[in-house]
DRENKE-53986 format. One record per residue (C-alpha): residue number from 1; residue in one letter; x, z, y. Coordinates in nm, 2 decimals, padded with zeros to 4 digits, always signed. Each point is the difference from the previous one (the first is absolute). Example, Ala and Ser with C-alpha at 12.3 -4.5 7.8 and 13.67 -1.06 7.14 Angstrom:
+-----+-----+--------+--------+--------+
!   n ! res !      u !      w !      v !
+-----+-----+--------+--------+--------+
!   1 !   A ! +01.23 ! +00.78 ! -00.45 !
!   2 !   S ! +00.14 ! -00.07 ! +00.34 !
+-----+-----+--------+--------+--------+
***
This chain:
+-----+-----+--------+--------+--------+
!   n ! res !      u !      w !      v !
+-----+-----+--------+--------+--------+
!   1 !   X ! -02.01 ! +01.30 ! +02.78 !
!   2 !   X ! -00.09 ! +00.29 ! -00.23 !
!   3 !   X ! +00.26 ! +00.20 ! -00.18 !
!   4 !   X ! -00.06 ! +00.06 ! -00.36 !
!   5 !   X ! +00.32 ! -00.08 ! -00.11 !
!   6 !   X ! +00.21 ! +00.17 ! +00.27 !
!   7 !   X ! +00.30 ! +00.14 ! -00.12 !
!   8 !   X ! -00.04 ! -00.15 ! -00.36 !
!   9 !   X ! +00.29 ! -00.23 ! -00.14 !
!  10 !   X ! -00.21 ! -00.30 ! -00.18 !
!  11 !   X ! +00.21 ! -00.22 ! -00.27 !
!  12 !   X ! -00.12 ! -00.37 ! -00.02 !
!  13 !   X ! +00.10 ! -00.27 ! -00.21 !
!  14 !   X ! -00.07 ! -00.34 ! +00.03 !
!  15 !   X ! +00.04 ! +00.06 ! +00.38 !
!  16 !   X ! +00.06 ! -00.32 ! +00.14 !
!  17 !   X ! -00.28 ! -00.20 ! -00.02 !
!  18 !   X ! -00.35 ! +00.02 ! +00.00 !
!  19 !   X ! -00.21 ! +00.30 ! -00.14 !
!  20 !   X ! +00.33 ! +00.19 ! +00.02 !
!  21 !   X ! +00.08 ! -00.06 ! +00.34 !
!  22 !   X ! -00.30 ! +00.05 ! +00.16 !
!  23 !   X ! -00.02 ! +00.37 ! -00.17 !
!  24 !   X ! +00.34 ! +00.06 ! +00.21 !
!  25 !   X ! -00.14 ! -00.08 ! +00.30 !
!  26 !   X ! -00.32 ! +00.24 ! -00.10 !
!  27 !   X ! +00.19 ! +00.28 ! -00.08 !
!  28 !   X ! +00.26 ! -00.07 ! +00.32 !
!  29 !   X ! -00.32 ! +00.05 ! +00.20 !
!  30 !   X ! -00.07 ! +00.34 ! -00.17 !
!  31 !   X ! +00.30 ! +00.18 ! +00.05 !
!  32 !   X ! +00.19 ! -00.10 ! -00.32 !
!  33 !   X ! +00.32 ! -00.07 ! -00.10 !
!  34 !   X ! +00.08 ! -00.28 ! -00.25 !
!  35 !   X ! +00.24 ! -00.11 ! -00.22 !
!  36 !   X ! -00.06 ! -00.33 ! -00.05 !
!  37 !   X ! +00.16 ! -00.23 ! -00.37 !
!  38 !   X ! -00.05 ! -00.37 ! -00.06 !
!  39 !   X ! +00.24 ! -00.28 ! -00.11 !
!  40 !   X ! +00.02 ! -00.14 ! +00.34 !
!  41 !   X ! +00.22 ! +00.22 ! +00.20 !
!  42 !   X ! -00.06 ! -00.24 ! +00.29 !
!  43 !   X ! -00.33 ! +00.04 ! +00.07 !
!  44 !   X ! -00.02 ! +00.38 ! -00.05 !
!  45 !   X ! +00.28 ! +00.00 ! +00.27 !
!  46 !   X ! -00.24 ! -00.18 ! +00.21 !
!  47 !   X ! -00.27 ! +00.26 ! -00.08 !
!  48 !   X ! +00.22 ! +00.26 ! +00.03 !
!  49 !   X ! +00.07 ! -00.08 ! +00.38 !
!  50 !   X ! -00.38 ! -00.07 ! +00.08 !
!  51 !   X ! -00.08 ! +00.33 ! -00.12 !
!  52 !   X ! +00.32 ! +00.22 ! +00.19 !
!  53 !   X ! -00.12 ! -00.17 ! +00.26 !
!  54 !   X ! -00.30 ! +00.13 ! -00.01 !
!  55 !   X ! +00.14 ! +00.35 ! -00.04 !
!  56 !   X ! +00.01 ! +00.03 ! -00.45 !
!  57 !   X ! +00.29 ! +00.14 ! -00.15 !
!  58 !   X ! +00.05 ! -00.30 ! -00.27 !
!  59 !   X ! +00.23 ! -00.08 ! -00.29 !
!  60 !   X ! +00.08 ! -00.35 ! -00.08 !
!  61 !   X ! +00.10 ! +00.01 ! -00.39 !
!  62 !   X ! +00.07 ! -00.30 ! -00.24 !
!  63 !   X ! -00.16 ! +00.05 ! -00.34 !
!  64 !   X ! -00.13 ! -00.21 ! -00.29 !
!  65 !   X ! -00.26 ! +00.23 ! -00.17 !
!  66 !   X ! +00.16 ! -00.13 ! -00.36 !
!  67 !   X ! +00.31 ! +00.15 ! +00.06 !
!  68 !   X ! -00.08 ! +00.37 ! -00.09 !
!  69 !   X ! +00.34 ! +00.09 ! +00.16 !
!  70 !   X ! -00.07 ! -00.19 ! +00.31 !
!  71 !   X ! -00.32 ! +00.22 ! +00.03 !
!  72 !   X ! +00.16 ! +00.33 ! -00.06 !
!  73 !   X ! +00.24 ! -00.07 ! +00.25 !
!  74 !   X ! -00.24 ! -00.10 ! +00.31 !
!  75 !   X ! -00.25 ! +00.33 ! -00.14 !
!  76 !   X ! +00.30 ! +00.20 ! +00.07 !
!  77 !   X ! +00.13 ! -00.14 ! +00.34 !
!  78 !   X ! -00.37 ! +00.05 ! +00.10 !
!  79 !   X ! -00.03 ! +00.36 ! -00.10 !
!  80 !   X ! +00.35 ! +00.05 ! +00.14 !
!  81 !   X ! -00.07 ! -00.13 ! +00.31 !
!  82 !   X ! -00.35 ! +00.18 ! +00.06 !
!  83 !   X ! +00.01 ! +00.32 ! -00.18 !
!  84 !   X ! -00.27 ! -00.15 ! -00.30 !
!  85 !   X ! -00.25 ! -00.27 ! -00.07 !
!  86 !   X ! -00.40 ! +00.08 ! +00.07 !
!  87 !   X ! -00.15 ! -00.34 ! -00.06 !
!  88 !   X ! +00.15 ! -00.27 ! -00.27 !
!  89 !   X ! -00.16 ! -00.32 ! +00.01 !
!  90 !   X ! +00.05 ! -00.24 ! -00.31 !
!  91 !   X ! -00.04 ! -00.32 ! +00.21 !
!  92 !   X ! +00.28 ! -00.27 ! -00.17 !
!  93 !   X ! -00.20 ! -00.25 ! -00.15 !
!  94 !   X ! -00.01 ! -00.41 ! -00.11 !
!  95 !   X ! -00.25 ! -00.19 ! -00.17 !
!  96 !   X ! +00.06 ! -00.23 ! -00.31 !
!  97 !   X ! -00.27 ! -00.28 ! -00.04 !
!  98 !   X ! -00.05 ! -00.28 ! -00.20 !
!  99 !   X ! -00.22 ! -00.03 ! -00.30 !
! 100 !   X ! +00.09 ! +00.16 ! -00.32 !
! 101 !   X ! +00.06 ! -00.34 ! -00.16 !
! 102 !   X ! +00.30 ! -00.08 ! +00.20 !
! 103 !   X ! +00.15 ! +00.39 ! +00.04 !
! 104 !   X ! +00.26 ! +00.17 ! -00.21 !
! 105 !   X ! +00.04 ! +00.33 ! -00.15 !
! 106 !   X ! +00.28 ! +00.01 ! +00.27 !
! 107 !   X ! -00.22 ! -00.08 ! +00.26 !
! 108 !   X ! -00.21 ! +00.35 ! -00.07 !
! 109 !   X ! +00.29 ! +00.18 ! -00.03 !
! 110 !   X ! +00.15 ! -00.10 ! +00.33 !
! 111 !   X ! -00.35 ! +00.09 ! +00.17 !
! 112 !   X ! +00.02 ! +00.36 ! -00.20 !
! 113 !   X ! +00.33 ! +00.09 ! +00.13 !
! 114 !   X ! -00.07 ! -00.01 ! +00.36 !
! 115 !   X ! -00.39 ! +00.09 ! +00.04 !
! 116 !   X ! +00.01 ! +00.22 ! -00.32 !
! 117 !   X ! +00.35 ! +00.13 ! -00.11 !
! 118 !   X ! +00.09 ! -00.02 ! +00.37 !
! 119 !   X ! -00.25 ! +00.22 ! +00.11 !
! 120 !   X ! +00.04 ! +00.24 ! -00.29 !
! 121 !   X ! +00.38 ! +00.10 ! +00.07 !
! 122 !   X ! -00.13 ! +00.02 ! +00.37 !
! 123 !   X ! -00.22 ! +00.28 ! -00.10 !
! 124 !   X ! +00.26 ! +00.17 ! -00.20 !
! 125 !   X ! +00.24 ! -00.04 ! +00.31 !
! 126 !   X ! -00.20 ! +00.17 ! +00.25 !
! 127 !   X ! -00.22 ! +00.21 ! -00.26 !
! 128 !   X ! +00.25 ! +00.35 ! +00.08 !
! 129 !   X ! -00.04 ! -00.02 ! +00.34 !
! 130 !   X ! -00.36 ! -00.04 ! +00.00 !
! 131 !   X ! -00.03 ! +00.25 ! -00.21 !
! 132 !   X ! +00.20 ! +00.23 ! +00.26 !
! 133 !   X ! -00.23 ! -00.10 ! +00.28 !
! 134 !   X ! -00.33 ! -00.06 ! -00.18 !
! 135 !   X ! +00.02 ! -00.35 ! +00.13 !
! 136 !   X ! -00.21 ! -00.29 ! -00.07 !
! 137 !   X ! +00.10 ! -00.28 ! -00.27 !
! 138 !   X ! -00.21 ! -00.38 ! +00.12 !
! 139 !   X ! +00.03 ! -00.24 ! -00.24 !
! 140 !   X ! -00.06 ! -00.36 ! +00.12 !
! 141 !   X ! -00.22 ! -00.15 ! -00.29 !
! 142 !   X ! -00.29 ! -00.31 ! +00.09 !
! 143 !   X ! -00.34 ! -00.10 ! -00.04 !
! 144 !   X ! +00.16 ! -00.22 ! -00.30 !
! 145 !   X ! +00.07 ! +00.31 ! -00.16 !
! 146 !   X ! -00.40 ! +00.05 ! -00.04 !
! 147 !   X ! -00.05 ! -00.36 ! -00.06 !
! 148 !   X ! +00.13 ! -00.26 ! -00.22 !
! 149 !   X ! +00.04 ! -00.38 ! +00.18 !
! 150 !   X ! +00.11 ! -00.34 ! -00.09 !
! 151 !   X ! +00.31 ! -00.05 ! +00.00 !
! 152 !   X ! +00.15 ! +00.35 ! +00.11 !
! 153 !   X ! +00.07 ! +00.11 ! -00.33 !
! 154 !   X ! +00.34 ! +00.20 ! +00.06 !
! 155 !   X ! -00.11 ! +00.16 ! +00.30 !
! 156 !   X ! -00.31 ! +00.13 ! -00.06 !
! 157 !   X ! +00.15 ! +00.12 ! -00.32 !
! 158 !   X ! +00.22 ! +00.19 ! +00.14 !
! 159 !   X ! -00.22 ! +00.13 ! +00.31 !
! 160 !   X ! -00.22 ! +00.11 ! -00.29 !
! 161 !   X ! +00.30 ! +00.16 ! -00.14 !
! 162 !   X ! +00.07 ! +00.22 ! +00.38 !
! 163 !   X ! -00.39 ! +00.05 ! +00.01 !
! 164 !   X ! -00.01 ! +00.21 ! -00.34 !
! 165 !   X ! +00.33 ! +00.17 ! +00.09 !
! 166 !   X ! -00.15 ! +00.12 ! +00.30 !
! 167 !   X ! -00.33 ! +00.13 ! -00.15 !
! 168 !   X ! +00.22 ! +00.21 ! -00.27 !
! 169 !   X ! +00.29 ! +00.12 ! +00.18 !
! 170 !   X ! -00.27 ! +00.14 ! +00.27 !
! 171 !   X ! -00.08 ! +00.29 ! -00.22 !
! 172 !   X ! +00.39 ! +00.01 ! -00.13 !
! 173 !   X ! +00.08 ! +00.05 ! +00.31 !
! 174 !   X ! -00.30 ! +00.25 ! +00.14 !
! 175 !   X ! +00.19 ! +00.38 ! -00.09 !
! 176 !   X ! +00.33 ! -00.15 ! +00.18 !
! 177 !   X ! -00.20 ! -00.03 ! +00.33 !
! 178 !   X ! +00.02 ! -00.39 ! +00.03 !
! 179 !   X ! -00.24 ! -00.24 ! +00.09 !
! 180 !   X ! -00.07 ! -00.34 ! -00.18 !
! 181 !   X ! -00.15 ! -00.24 ! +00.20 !
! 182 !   X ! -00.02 ! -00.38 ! -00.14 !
! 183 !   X ! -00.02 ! -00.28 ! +00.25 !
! 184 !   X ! -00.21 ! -00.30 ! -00.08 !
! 185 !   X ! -00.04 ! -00.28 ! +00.23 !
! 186 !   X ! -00.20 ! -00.27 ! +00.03 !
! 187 !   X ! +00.17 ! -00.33 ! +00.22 !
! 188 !   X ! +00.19 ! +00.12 ! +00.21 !
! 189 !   X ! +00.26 ! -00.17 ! +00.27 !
! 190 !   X ! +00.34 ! +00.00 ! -00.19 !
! 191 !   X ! +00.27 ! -00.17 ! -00.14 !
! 192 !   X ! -00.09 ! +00.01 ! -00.33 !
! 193 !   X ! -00.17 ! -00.31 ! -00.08 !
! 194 !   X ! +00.24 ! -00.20 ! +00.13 !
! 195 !   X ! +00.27 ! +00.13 ! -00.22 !
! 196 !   X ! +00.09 ! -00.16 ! -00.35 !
! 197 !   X ! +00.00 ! +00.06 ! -00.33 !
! 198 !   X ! +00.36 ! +00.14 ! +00.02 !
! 199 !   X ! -00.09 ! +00.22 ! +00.35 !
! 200 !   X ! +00.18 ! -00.23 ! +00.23 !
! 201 !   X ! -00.20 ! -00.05 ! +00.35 !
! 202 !   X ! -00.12 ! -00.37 ! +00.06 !
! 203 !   X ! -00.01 ! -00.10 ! +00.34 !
! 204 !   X ! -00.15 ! -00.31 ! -00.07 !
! 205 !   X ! -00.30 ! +00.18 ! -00.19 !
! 206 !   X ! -00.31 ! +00.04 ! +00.15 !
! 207 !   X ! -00.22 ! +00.27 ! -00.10 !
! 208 !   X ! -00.27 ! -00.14 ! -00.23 !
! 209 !   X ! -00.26 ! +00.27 ! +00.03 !
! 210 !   X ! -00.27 ! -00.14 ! +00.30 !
! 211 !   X ! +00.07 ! +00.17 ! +00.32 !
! 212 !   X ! -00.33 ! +00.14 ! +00.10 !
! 213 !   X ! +00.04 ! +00.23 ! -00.31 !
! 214 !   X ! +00.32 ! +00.12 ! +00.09 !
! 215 !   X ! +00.01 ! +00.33 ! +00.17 !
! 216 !   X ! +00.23 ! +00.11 ! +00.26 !
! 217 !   X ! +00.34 ! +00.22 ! -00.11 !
! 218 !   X ! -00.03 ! +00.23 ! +00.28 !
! 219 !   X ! -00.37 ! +00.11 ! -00.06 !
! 220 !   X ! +00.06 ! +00.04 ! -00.37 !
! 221 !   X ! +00.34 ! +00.20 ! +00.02 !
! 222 !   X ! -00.22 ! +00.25 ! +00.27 !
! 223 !   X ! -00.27 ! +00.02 ! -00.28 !
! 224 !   X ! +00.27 ! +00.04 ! -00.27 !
! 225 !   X ! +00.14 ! +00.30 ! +00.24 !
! 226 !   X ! -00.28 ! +00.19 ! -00.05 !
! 227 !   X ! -00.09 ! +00.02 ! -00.35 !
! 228 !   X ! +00.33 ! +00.09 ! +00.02 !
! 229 !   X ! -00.03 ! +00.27 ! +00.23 !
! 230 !   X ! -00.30 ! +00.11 ! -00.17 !
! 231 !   X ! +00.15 ! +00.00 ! -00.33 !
! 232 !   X ! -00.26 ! -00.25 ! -00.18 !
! 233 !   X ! +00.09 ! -00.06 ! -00.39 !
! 234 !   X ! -00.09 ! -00.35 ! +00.07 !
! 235 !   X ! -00.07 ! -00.24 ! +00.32 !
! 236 !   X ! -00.15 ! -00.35 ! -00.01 !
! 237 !   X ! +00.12 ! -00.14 ! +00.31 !
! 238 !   X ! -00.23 ! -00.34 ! +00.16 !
! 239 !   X ! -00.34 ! -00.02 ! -00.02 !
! 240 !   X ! -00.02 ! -00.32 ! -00.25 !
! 241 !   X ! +00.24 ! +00.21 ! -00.24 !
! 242 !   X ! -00.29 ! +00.25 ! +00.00 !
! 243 !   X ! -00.26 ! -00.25 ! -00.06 !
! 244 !   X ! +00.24 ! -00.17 ! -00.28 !
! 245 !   X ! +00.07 ! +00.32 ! -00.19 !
! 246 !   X ! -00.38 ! +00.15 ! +00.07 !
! 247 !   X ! -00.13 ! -00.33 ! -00.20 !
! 248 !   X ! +00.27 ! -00.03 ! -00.24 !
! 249 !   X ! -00.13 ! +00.37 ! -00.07 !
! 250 !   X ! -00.37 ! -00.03 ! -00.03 !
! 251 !   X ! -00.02 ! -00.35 ! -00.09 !
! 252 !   X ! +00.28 ! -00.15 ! -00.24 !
! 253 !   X ! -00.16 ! -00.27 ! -00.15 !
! 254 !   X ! -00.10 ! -00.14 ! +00.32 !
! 255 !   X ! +00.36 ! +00.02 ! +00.10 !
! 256 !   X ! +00.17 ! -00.13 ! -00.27 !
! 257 !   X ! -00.27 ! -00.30 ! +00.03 !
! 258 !   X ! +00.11 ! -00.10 ! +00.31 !
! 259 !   X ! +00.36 ! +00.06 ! -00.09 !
! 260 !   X ! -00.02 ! -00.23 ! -00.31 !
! 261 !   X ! -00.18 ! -00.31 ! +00.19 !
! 262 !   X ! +00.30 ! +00.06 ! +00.25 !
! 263 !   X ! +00.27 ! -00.02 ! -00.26 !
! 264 !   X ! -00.17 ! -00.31 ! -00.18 !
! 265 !   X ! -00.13 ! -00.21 ! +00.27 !
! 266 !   X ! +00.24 ! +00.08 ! +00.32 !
! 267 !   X ! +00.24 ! -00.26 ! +00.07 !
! 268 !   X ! +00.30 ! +00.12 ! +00.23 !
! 269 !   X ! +00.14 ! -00.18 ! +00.25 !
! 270 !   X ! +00.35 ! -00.17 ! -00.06 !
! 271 !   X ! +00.24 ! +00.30 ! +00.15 !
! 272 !   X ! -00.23 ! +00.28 ! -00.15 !
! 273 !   X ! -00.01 ! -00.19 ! -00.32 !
! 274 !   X ! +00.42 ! -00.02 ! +00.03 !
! 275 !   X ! +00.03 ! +00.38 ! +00.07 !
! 276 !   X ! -00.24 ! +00.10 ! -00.26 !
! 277 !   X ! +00.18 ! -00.24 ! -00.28 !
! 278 !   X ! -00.28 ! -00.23 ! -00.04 !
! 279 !   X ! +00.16 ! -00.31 ! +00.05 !
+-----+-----+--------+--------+--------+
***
């Protein structure tokens, strides 16, 4: 177990699942203690224990990251409780999908209030006390927010949206002693493609995205750790979402060649063609 975060109090939203989870379990091993906000009280009471357990000192707090009070609140229980915030990590997160056709103005607005808005007042929440600790700000954005894709309008929109925030509030943030570091995944193990339109988990989803290119949670949240740790403005995390973003990079058209016969020739299958709103 090594110990880079011993002693630091590290903020997390979008704790209870996936990408989020996994980073508590990371930073329990380091020496860390976590406050940890999601929606679903129930499972982060069920983190919660398997960390103490395990020795962490962990907070359990309810919190929708579009209710800016909400935020405030569980910032300043966790800064109560632990003398400060080092690390704030910008994890809440759905995904709106569907083809642009079929989507509303509404539709884009309810992605921008969680994985945009959402994450802003998140920053502005913990922004004094990082600025008293010369902490570290990760913001959660995605592969998608480097490349466009069928059907994932709204999402990649808005990870676009958290990827340009990041590279500008970097050097905003530089003479206040705070890092930036923006976190962009490739497929990773999570919840998030089997929630809906309207961010409600779907237990009778599967995930649509072939296994084999799916990488493990718990290897990507120890790779996430470290840029973190090391303070890296940016971290593309999986070794496809390097290859993706390295092509999309030195060869476009070839990219959005291959993208275009996907969107004009690909027929989904009946449930992917339901939850994408190509019925």
């Amino acid at each position: 177990m090594a110990d880079r975060f011993r002693g630091k109090t590290v903020l997390i939203t979008g704790a209870s699942s996936g990408i989020g989870e996994s980073l508590a379990h990371v930073f329990a091993d380091e020496g860390a203690r976590l406050a940890l906000t999601a929606r679903r009280l129930d499972r982060l009471e069920t983190i919660r224990e398997a960390l103490t357990g395990k020795g962490a000192e962990v907070l359990a707090i309810q919190c929708d990251v579009t209710d800016r009070a909400a935020l405030d609140a569980a910032v300043a229980q966790t800064a109560e409780s632990f003398g400060g915030i080092d690390v704030a990590i910008a994890n809440a997160g759905f995904g709106v999908t569907g083809s642009f056709q079929k989507l509303s103005t509404n539709d884009f607005r309810r992605q921008f209030e969680t994985n945009y808005f959402g994450l802003i007042d998140t920053i502005y929440a913990v922004l004094p006390y990082l600025q008293a600790s010369k902490g570290r700000l990760v913001l959660l954005s995605s592969v998608a927010g480097r490349i466009g894709s069928p059907w994932n309008a709204p999402y990649a929109s808005s990870k676009f949206a958290v990827t340009g925030l990041a590279e500008s509030i970097y050097y905003d943030l530089l003479r206040d002693g705070v890092s930036v570091t923006s976190i962009e995944p490739g497929y990773v193990e999570s919840d998030i493609r089997m929630t809906d339109n309207e961010g409600r988990f779907r237990t009778e989803w599967k995930d649509p995205v072939p296994q084999w290119l799916v990488v493990r949670r718990d290897p990507a949240a120890r790779a996430i750790v470290k840029a973190i740790y090391k303070r890296k403005p940016q971290a593309i995390i999986t070794g496809h979402g390097k290859v993706f973003v390295w092509l999309a990079r030195h060869f476009p058209r070839t990219v959005r060649f291959v993208q275009r016969q996907a969107a004009l020739r690909m027929k989904l299958p009946a449930e992917l063609a339901s939850r994408f709103g190509e019925e």
